[in-house]
C-alpha positions as CSV (number, residue, x, y, z in Angstrom):
1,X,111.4,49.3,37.4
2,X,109.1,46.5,38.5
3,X,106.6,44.5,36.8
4,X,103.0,45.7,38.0
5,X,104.4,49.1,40.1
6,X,103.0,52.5,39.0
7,X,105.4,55.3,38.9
8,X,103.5,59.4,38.7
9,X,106.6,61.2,37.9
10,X,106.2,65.2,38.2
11,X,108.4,67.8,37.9
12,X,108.3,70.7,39.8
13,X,106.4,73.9,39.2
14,X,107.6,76.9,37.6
15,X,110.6,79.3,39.0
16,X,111.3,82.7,38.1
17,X,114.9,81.4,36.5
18,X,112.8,78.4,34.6
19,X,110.7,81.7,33.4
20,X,114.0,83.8,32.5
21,X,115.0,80.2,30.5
22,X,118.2,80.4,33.1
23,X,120.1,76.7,33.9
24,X,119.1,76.1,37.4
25,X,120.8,72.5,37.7
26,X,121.1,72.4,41.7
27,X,120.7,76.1,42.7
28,X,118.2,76.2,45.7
29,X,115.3,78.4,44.2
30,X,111.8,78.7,45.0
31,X,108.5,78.5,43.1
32,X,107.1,81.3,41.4
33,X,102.9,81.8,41.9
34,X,102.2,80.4,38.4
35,X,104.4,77.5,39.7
36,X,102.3,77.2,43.0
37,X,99.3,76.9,40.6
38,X,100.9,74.3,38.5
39,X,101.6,72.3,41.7
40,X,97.7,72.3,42.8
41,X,96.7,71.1,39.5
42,X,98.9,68.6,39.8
43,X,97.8,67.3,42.9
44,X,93.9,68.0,42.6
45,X,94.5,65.7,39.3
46,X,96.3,63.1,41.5
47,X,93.8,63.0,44.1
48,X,91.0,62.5,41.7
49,X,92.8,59.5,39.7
50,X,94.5,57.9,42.5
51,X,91.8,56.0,44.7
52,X,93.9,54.4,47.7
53,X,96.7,57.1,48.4
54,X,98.0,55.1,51.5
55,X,99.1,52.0,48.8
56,X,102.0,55.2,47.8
57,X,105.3,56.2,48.5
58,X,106.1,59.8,48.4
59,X,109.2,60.8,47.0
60,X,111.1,64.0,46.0
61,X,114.6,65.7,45.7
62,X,115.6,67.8,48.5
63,X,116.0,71.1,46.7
64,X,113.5,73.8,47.8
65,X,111.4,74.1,44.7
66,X,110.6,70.5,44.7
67,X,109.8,70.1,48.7
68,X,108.2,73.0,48.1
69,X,105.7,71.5,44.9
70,X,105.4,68.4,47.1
71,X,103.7,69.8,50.0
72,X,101.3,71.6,47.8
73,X,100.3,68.6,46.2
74,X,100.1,66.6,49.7
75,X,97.8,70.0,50.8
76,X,95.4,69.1,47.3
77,X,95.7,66.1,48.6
78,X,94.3,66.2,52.2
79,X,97.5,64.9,53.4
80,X,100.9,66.4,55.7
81,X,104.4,65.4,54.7
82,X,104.9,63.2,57.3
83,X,106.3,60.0,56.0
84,X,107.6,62.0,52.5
85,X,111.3,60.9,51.2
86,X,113.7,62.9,50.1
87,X,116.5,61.0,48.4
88,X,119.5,63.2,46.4
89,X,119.1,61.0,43.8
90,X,116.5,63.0,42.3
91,X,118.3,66.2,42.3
92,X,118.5,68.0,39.3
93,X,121.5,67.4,37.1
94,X,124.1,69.9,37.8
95,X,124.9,72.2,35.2
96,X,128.4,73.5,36.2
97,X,129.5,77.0,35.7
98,X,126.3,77.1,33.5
99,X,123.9,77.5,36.5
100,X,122.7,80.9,36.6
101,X,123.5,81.6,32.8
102,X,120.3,82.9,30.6
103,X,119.9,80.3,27.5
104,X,120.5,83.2,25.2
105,X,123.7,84.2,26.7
106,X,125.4,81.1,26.5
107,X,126.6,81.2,22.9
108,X,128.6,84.1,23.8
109,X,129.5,83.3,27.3
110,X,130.7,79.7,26.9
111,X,130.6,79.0,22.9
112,X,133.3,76.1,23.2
113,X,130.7,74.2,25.4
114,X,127.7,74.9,23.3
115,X,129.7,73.7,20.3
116,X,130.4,70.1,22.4
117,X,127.4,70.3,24.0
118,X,125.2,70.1,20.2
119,X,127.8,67.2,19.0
120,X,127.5,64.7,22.1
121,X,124.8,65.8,23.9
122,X,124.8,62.7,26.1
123,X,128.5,62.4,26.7
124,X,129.0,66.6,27.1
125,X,129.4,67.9,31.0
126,X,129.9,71.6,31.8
127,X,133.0,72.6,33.5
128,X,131.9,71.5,37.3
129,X,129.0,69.5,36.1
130,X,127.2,66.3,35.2
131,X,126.5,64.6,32.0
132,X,123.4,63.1,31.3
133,X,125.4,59.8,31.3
134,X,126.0,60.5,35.2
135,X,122.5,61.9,36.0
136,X,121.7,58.2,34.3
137,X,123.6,56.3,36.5
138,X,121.9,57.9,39.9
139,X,118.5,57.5,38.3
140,X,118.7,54.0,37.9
141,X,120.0,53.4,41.3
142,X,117.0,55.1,42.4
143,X,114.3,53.4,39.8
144,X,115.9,49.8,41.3
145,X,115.2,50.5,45.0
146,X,111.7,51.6,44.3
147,X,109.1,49.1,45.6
148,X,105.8,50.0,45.2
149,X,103.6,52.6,43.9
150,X,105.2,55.6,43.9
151,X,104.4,59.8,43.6
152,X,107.9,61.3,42.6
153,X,108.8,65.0,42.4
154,X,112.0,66.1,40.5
155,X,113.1,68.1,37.6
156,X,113.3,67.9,34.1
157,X,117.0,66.1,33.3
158,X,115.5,63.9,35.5
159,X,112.5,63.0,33.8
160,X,114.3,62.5,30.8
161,X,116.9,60.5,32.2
162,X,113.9,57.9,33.4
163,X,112.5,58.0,30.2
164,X,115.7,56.9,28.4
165,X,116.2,54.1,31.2
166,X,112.3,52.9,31.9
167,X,111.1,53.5,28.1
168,X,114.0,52.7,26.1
169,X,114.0,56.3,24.4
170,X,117.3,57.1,22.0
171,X,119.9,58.5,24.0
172,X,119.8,61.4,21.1
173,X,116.2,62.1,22.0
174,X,116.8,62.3,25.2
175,X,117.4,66.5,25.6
176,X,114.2,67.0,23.7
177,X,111.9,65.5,25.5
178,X,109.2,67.5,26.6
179,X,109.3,68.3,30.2
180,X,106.0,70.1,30.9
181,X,105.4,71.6,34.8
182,X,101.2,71.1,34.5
183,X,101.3,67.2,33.5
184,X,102.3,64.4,35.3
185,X,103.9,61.4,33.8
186,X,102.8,57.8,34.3
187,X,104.4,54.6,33.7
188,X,103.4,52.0,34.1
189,X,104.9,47.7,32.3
190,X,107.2,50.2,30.0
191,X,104.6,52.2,29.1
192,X,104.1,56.1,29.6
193,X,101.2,58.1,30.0
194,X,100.1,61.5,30.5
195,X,97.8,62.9,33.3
């Protein structure tokens, strides 16, 4: 990322299957209400720290829940979605024949992949799927042609894909990073803060 650009990184709100704890990857589902909520906050919080909104670029992945958190946030924002980007890039990283399994279920479903997953979490990709090596290498294509200030909306592999590539965090750490829906990231000169 640039020198001097300022990058508010959100991910989208809540879903039913990010409430069931069920791998969406690049399934097309909507937000739930508490994710509509988490959306407003996000962009009433934007709109109060953020003093010259035209200085922005708007950008978000194409999926539904993610279009769908953006124009809330524009809405909080007094603004349309004219002029918003949507750049497939940002999708979510896809999970394979994962999508549409319950976290729980997957030890018994698919315990050969758990076992690979948990020793090279990095490296691992589901049958059909991406590794976070790949989602890495869109990422960055996307953090280079950014060129000003910009609002993004995406998911979580994302947001800890940027984090590994803008704040130098371990590649191990990487799946544990925190990836809250109510809190926007900010980086900033290779530092990250919270709003």
């Amino acid at each position: 990322m640039r020198p001097g650009l300022t990058l508010y990184f959100i991910r989208h709100g809540e879903t039913d299957w990010n409430a069931q704890q069920r791998y969406q990857g690049q399934h097309d589902i909507p937000l739930n209400d508490r994710g509509r909520q988490q959306a407003l906050r996000n962009g009433e919080t934007l709109k109060a720290a953020i003093e010259d909104l035209t200085a922005l670029d708007f950008v978000a992945s194409p999926l539904q829940r993610t279009h769908e958190t953006m124009r809330i946030i524009r809405r909080a924002m007094g603004l349309g979605m004219d002029g918003v980007q949507f750049d497939d890039r940002l999708r979510e990283m896809s999970y394979g024949h994962w999508e549409g399994q319950l976290l729980s279920d997957l030890p018994h479903v698919d315990p050969e992949g758990v076992a690979l997953r948990a020793a090279d979490t990095w490296n691992w990709q589901p049958r059909g799927g991406e590794s976070y090596q790949d989602l890495s290498g869109r990422v960055g294509a996307w953090i280079n042609s950014i060129t000003r200030d910009t609002i993004a909306v995406s998911h979580g592999g994302v947001s800890r894909a940027l984090r590994h590539l803008v704040l130098g965090t371990d590649r191990s750490e990487v799946p544990r990073l925190p990836v809250p829906q109510d809190r926007i990231i900010v980086i900033r000169d290779g530092q990250m803060t919270w709003l």
